[in-house]
C-alpha positions in Angstrom: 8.7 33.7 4.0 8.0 29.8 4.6 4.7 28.4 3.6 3.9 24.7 5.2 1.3 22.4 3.3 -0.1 19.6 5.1 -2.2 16.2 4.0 -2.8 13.3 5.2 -5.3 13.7 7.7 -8.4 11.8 7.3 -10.8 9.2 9.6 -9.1 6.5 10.9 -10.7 3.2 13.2 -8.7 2.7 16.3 -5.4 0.7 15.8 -5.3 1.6 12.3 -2.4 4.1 10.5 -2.0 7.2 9.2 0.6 9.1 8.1 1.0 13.0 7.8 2.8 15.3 5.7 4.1 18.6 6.2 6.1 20.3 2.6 7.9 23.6 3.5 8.4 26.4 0.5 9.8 29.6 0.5 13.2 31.2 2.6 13.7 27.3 3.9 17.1 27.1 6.3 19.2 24.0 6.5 18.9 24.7 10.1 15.6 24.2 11.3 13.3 22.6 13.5 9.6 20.8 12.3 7.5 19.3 14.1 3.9 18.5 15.3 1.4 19.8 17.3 -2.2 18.9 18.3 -4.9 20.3 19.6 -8.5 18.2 20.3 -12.1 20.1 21.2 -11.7 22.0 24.4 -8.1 21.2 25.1 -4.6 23.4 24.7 -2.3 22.7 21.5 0.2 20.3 22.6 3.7 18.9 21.5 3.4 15.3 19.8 6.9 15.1 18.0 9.6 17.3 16.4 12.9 16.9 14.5 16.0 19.4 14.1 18.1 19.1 11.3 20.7 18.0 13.4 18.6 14.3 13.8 17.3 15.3 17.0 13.9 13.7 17.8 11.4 14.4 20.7 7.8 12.5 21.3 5.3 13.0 23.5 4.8 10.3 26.0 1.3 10.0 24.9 2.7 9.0 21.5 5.5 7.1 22.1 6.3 3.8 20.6 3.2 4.5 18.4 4.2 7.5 16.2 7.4 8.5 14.4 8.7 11.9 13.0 10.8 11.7 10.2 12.1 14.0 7.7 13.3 14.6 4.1 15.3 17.0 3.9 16.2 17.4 0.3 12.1 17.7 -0.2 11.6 20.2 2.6 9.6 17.8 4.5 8.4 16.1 8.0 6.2 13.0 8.0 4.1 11.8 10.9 3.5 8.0 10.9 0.9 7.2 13.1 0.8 3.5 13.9 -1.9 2.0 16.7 -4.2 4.9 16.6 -6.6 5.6 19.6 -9.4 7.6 19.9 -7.5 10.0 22.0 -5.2 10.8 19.2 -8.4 12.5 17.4 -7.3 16.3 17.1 -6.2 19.0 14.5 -2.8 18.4 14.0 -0.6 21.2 12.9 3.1 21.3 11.2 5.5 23.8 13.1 8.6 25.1 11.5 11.1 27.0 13.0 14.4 28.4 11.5 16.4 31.6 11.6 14.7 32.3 14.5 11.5 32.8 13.0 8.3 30.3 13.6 5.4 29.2 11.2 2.2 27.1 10.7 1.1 25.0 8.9 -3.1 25.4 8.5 -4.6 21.9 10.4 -5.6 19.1 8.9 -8.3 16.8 10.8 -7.4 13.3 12.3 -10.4 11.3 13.4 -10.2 7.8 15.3 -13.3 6.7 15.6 -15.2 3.3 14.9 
């Protein structure tokens, strides 16, 4: 029922910026939860940020003080502004949405921090 379109990804030299974007369609609830996730070559998808509705925020301590989640909720839509970038952060980094108790993803989209 909920479809999740991401862009922004692209190749980025270290301490330089990017900033994701995540649109949700479809059977959206004003209760919900987005966030990210990454996942880099031989390594497990982890957490890097989410938002509720509600204005909750959580980061990853890897990430903090570097990125920020933010949404808009009138567009259906999470950002991810990536500020500092390392080459650590260089993963597939996928949009989560959860809401009515139902979870989806979004497809990947490529970050690269390389020089």
């Amino acid at each position: 029922q909920v479809q999740l379109a991401e862009s922004g990804g692209g190749l980025v030299q270290p301490g330089g910026s990017l900033r994701l974007s995540c649109a949700a369609s479809g059977s959206i609830f004003s209760i919900n939860d987005m966030g990210w996730y990454r996942q880099a070559p031989g390594k497990q998808r982890e957490l890097v940020a989410r938002s509720s509705s509600g204005g909750g925020t959580n980061y990853s301590d890897s990430v903090k003080g570097r990125f920020t989640i933010s949404r808009d909720n009138a567009k259906n839509t999470v950002y991810l502004q990536m500020n500092s970038m390392k080459p650590e952060d260089t993963a597939v980094y996928y949009c989560r949405y959860i809401g009515a108790g139902r979870l989806y993803w979004g497809q990947g989209t490529q970050v690269t921090v390389s020089s």
